[in-house]
C-alpha positions in Angstrom: -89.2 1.5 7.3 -90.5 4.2 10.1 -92.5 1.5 11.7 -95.6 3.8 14.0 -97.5 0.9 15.1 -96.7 -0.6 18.1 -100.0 -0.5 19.5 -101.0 -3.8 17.1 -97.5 -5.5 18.0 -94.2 -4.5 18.8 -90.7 -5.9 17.5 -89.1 -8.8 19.9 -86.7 -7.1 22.3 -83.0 -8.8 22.2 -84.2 -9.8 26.0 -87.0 -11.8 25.3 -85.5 -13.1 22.1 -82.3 -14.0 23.8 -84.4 -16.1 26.9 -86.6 -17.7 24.1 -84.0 -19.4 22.6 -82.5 -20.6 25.2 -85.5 -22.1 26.8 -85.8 -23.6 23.7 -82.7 -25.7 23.7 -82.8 -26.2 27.4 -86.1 -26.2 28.9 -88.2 -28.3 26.0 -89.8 -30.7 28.0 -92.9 -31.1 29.1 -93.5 -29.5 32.3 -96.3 -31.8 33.4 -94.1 -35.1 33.1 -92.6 -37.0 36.0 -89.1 -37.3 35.2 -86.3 -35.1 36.3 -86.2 -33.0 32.7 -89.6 -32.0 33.3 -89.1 -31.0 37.4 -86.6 -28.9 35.8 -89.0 -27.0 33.5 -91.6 -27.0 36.4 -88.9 -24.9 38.8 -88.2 -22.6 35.6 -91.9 -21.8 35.1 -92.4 -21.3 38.8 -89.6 -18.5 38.4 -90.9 -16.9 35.5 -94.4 -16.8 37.4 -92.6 -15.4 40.4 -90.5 -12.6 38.6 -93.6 -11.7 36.8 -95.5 -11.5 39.9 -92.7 -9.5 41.5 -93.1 -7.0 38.5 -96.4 -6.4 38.7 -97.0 -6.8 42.7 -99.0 -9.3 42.9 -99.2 -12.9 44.1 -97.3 -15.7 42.0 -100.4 -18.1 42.0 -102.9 -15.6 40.9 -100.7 -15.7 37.2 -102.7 -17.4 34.7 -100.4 -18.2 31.8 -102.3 -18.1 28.5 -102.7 -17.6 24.7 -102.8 -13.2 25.1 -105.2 -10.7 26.2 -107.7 -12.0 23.7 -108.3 -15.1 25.8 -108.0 -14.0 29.3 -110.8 -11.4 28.6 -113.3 -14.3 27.3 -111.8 -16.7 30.1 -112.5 -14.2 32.9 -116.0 -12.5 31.3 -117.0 -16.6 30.8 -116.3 -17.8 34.0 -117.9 -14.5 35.9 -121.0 -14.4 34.0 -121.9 -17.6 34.8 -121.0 -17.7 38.4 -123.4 -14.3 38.6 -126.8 -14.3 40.8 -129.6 -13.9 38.2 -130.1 -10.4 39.2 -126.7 -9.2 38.9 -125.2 -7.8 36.5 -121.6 -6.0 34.5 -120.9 -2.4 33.9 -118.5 -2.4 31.2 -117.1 0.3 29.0 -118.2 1.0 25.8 -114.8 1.5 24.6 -113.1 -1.7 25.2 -111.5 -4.1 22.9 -113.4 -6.5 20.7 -111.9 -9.8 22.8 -114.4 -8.0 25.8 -117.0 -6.4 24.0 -118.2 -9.4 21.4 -118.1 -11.9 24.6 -119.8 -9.2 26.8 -123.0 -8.8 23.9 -122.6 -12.8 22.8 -122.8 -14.7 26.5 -125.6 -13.0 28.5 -125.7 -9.8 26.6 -128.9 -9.4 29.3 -126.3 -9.0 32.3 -124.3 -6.1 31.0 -125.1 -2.2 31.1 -123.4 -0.1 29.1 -121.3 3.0 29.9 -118.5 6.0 28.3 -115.6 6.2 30.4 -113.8 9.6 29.8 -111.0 11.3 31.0 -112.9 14.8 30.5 -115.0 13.6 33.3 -114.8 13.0 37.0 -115.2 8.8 36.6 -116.3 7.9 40.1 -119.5 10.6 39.6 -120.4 8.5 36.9 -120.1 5.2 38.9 -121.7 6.6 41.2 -124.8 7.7 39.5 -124.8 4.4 37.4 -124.9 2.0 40.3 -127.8 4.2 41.6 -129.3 3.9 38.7 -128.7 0.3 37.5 -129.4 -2.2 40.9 -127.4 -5.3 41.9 -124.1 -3.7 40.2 -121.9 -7.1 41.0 -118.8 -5.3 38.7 -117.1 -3.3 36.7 -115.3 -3.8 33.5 -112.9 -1.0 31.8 -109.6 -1.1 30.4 -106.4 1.1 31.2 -105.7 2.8 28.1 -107.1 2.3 24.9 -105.5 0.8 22.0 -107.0 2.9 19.3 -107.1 6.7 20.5 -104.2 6.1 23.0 -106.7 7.3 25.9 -105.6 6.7 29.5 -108.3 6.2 32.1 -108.3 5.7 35.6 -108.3 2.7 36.3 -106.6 2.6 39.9 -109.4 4.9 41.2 -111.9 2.6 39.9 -110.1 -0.8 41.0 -110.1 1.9 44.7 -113.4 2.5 44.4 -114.7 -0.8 43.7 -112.6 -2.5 46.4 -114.6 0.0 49.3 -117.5 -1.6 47.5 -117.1 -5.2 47.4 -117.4 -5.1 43.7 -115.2 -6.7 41.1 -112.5 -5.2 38.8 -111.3 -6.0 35.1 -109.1 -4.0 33.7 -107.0 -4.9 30.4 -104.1 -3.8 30.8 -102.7 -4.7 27.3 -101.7 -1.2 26.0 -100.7 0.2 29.7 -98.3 -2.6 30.1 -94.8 -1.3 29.1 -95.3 2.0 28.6 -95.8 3.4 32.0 -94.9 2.3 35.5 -95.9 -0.2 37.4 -97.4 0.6 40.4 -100.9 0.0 42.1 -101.7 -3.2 39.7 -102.5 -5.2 43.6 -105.0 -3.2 44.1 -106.8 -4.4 40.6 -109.1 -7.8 41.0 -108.5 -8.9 37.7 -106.3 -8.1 34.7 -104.9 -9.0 31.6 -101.9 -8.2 29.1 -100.2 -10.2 26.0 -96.6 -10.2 25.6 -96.5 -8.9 22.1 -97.7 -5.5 23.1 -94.3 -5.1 25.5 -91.4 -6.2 23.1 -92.3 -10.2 24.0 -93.3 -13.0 21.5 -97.0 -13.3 19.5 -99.0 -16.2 21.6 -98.4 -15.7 24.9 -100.2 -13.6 27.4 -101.1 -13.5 31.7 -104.5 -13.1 33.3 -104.2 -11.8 36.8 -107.3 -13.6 38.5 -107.8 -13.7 42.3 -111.6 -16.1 42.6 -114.0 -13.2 43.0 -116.9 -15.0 41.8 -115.4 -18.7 42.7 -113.1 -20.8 40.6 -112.2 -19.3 37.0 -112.1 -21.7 34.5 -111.4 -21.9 30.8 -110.1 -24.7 28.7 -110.7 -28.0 29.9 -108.8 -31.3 29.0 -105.8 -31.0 31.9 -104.6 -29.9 35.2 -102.4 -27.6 34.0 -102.0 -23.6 35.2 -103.5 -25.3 38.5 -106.7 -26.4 36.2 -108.0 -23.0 35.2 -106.2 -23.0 31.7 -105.7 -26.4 29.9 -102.7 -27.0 27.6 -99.2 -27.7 27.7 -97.5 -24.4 28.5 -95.6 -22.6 26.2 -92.1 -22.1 28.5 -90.0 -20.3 25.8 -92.7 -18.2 25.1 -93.9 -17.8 28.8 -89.9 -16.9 30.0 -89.7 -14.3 26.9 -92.7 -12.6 28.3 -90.9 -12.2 31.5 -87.7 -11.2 30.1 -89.9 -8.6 28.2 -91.8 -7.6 31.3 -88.5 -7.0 33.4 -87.0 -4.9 30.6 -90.1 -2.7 29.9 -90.7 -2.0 33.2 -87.4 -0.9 34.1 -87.8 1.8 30.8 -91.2 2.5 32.1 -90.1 3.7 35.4 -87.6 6.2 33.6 -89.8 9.7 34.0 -86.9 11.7 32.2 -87.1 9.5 29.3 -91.2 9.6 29.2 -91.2 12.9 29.5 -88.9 13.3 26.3 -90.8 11.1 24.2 -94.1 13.4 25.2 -92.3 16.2 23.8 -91.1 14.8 20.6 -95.0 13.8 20.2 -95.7 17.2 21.5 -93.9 19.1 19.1 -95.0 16.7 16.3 -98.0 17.4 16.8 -97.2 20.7 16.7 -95.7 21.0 13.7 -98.5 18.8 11.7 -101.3 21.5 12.9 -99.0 24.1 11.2 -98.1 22.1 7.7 -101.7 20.6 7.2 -104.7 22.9 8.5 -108.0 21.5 9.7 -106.1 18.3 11.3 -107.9 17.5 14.8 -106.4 15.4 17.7 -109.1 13.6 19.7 -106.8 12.8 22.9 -105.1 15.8 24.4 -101.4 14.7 25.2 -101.8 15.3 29.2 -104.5 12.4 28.9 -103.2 9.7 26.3 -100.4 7.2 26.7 -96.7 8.9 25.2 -96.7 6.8 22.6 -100.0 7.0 20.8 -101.2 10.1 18.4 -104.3 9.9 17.8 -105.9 12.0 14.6 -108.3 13.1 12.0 -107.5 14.8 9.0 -109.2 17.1 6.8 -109.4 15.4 3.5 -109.4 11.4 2.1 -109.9 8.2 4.0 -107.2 6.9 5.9 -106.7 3.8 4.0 -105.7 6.6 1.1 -103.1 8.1 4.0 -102.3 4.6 4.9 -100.9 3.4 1.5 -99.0 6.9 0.8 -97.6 6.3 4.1 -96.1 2.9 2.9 -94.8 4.1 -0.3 -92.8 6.7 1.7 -91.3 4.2 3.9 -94.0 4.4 6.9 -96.3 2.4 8.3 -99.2 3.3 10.2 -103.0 2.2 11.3 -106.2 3.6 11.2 -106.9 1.9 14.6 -107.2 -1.5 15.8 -105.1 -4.3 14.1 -107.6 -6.8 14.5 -110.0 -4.8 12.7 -108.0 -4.3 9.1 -109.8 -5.4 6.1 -113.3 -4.4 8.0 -115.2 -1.7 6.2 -117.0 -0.7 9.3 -115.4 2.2 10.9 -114.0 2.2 14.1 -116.4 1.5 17.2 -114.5 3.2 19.6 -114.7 6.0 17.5 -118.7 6.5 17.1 -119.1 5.5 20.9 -116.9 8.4 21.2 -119.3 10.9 19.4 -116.9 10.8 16.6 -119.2 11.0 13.0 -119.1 8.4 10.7 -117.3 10.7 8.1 -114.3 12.2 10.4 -113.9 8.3 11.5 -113.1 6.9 7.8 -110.6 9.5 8.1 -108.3 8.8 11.4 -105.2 7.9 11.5 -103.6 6.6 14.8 -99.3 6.7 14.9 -98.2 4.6 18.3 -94.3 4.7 18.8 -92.4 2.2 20.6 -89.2 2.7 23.2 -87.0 2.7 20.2 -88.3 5.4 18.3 -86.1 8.6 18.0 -87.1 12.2 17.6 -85.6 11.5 13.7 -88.4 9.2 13.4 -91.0 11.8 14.5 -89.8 14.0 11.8 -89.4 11.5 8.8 -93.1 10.7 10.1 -93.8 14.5 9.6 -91.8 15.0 6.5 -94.0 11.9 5.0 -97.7 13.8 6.1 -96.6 16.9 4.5 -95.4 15.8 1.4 -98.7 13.4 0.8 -100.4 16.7 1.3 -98.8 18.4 -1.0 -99.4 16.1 -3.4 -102.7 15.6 -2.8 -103.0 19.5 -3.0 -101.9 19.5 -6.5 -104.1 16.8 -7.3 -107.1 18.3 -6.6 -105.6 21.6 -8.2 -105.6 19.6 -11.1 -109.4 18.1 -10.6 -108.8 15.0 -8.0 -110.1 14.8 -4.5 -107.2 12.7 -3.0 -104.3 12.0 -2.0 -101.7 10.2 -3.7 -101.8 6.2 -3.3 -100.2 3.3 -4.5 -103.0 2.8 -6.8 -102.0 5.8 -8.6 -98.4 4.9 -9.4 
């Protein structure tokens, strides 16, 4: 199988799955006991938290270990929305994740204002016109790159720009993580990423935190994670996030080998404009993360694409993992401008570090062929392409 989505989760790396078991034979015990076994976890977890910190240049105790991005976004929107003066109020991108938006319009939907990050336009204009706008701005919330369209923004001039402002900055970080390199994260108030997303274990994620607002706090019922997070911490799964961290940074900061995975997608893409006409990209490659191909094509609804795909040995997404089996299109998509009807039909292809230029072509080779088919279909009086359904 040609597997083309690593933006919903990505296979274990031999690192992560290598550290994992051995934590797990050696390092079982609970961390927060008193006995000598459970010192010994307590110095391994402070390691992990301080090679993790050392990979993303920041402070050990501002690591948060937790469940994944999902619950670091609805522990840090929690905790800052209630610590907030009643006249302050979020800025927060329209085009976030569901694990910020649904907490953002659920808690005190009356404390955020709304706004359309783009990398077609000049981002700290629009701050600057929005804070001028909107009084008693106390932050701002925007992620790094966005898991359906593959859409890198720029976030270090915004975590710049808020920092000359005394305002606070989240940024999740979950689709960034891994892919690029690591640099200027310190300069970020607040950020998240989950370990599945960079070749680590499912369950397992970090919140970078640093008390903007006072004390964060999420789960009660223990002292662990120095009280912010309750729970007995998952070691095997928080030293496999490390060992994943370590390894996909060190193929993050290899510029030759980012720059030849742009041009497979480049001449991919490429190639797909040629063999099916009327296909659109919505991120231009200069602007997106390597990986991610983001696009809308000319005839059927993706789920039709989807399950052609997987008859020919590839699987792909429409967009967001975590919302297959909805019927509603994509949100990012119509905040976007992106109509309803082009929206039923994108597709979105993410790669992963171990996807070769042969991939890109099977990948390809698949689209064209499912066009063709569908072609002759509706020659022959159909309208799509051709499905599992029609086996």
């Amino acid at each position: 199988m040609r597997y083309f989505d690593h933006n919903a989760t990505t296979p274990l790396c031999e690192a992560a799955r290598d550290a994992w078991l051995d934590a797990s034979r050696m390092h079982w015990a609970n961390a927060s006991a008193s006995y000598r076994m459970a010192a010994q976890v307590r110095a391994v977890l402070s390691r992990a938290r301080e090679r993790m910190a050392e990979c993303l240049a920041v402070k050990p105790d501002s690591l948060v270990f937790c469940s994944g991005a999902t619950e670091a976004c609805n522990l840090w929107l929690r905790s800052t929305l209630e610590q907030l003066a009643p006249e302050q109020c979020l800025l927060v991108s329209e085009l976030e994740h569901s694990c910020v938006v649904e907490p953002a319009t659920t808690l005190v939907p009356e404390r955020i204002r709304w706004f359309r990050p783009s990398s077609r336009t000049d981002l700290i204009e629009q701050l600057e016109a929005l804070t001028a706008t909107h009084a008693h701005i106390a932050g701002v919330v925007m992620m790094a790159a966005n898991n359906v369209t593959g859409e890198v923004f720029d976030w270090h001039r915004a975590a710049t720009w808020c920092r000359e402002r005394g305002l606070a900055y989240f940024c999740d970080a979950t689709q960034f993580l891994g892919k690029l390199p690591l640099s200027g994260w310190s300069d970020v108030h607040a950020f998240c990423g989950s370990a599945h997303k960079f070749g680590g274990p499912k369950g397992v994620g970090f919140l970078k935190q640093s008390g903007r607002f006072g004390r964060i706090c999420g789960q009660l019922g223990g002292g662990q994670e120095a009280g912010i997070r309750a729970g007995t911490e998952d070691v095997p799964g928080i030293l496999a996030m490390q060992a994943a961290l370590e390894v996909h940074t060190e193929w993050a900061s290899d510029v030759s080998a980012i720059r030849q995975r742009i041009l497979w997608r480049q001449q991919f893409q490429d190639a797909l404009a040629k063999a099916i006409p009327g296909v659109r990209f919505l991120i231009p490659v200069e602007s997106s993360l390597w990986n991610t191909v983001s696009v809308i094509l000319p005839q059927d609804d993706a789920t039709r694409w989807i399950e052609g795909l997987d008859r020919l040995g590839v699987a792909a997404a429409a967009g967001s993992a975590c919302s297959t089996g909805n019927a509603s299109v994509s949100r990012v998509l119509l905040a976007m401008g992106v109509d309803e009807a082009e929206a039923r039909r994108h597709l979105r292809f993410s790669a992963g570090w171990q996807t070769t230029e042969q991939d890109w072509q099977e990948l390809l080779r698949a689209l064209t062929q499912l066009w063709r088919e569908g072609d002759e279909h509706r020659r022959q009086g159909g309208s799509r392409v051709i499905s599992i359904d029609d086996l």
